[in-house]
C-alpha positions, 0 to 999 in steps of 0.5 A, a space after each residue: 475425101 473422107 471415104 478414101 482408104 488408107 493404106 499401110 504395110 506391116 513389116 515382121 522385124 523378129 528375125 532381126 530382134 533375133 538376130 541381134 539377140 544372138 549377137 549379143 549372146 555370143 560377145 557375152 560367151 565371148 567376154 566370159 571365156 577371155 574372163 576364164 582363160 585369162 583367170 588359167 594363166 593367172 593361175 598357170 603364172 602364179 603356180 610357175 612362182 611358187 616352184 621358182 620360190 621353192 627352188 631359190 629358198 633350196 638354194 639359199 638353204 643348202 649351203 647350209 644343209 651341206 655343212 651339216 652333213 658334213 659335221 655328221 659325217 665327222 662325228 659318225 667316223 670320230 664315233 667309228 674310230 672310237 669303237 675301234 680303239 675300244 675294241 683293239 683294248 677288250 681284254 683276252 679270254 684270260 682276262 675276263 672275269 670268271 663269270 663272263 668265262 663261263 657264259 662263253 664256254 656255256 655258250 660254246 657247250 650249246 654250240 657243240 650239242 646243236 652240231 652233235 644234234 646236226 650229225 645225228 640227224 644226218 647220220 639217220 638221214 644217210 643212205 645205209 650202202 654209203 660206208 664211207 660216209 657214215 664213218 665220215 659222219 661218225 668221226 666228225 661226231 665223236 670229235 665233236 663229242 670230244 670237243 664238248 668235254 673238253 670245254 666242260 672240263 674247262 667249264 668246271 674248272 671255271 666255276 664254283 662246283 654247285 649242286 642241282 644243275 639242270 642244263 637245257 639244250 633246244 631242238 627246233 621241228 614240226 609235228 603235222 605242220 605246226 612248229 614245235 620246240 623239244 627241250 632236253 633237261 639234263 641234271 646235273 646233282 654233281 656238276 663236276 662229272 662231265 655226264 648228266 646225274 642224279 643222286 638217287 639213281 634215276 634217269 637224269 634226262 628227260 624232255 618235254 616238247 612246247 608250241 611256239 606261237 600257239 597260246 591254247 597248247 600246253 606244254 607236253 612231258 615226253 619223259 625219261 627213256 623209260 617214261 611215256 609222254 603224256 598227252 591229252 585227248 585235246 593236243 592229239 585232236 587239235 594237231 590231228 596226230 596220234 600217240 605213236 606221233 609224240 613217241 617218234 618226236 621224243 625217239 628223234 629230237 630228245 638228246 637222250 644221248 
């Protein structure tokens, strides 16, 4: 008996330690994910309350709005009819005080140089074969001029004569590019005579051209009729133009005439 061998068998269970290993894998992944989805709609449920909220407080709230509006509305068209009323009650050019007369026939003067300025231009533009527009041009122009001395006259008669008046007409351009702005004074010793003066005898206009825009350029005096402009070394290299460039500014844009 005690020789007798015993016999056993050896049995290799890892495929099913295995096995049940990735079961149990899968419920856990499982059981996360009904975790997450369920976590979304929670979020999704939540995000359709808030809009559902914000629509029903708008709701609530316009009504309200509405009545506001509408009140705006009164008042704008109250204030509209108010302006209207007032301005059905502005007084008529006869009735305007002295000083307010003559701004507007000042500014009437402005109007009518910048229109003789136009024709000129127009005038020097215009094809030389073509008589009959240029006599066209030139009756416009001299009615124009017409007009401007008869609201001088007006002018004059407006206001308390004064002496040493200068008025100043402006004429917008370019010179290589960079826009210019040419200022015509006009003297006036005596502001009763309808054209510019001066007491001693000289030129009472002359003109000067400015840079809008351009703060390292300064003025430049283009003179009287008689006069040079004088110009510096550093605006005829910083425009890239010449001397005879200022003379053809001064010749087209002074009012000279």
């Amino acid at each position: 008996m005690s020789d007798e061998k015993i016999q056993y068998d050896v049995h290799d269970y890892t495929p099913v330690n295995r096995y049940i290993d990735d079961q149990a894998r899968l419920k856990r992944s499982a059981s996360t994910w009904r975790y997450a989805k369920a976590a979304a709609l929670i979020l999704v449920a939540a995000g359709i309350l808030a809009v559902l909220l914000a629509c029903a407080y708008y709701l609530y709230k316009k009504p309200h709005r509405l009545v506001s509006l509408s009140e705006i509305e009164k008042k704008v068209i109250t204030n509209e009819d108010r302006i209207i009323n007032a301005e059905r009650k502005l007084p008529k050019d006869d009735e305007i005080n002295t000083s307010t007369t003559t701004n507007i026939l000042q500014d009437r003067i402005n109007e009518k140089d910048l229109e003789i300025a136009k024709l000129k231009e127009e005038l020097e533009n215009s094809n030389n074969d073509d008589l009959e527009l240029k006599q066209k041009l030139e009756e416009e122009k001299i009615k124009v001029e017409q007009e401007k001395l008869d609201l001088q006259k007006k002018l004059m008669e407006k206001k308390q004569v004064r002496t040493n008046v200068i008025h100043f007409q402006y004429v917008e351009g370019e010179l290589n590019g960079s826009k210019i702005s040419v200022t015509t004074r006009l003297h006036y010793d005596d502001p009763s005579n309808l054209s510019p003066n001066k007491k001693d005898g000289s030129d009472p206009i002359n003109c000067y051209v400015t840079f809008p825009g351009r703060d390292d350029l300064s003025v430049v005096e283009l003179g009287d009729r008689s006069e040079e402009p004088i110009i510096s070394k550093y605006h005829l290299e910083t425009l890239n133009v010449s001397f005879n460039d200022f003379i053809n500014l001064k010749n087209n844009k002074c009012q000279f005439n």
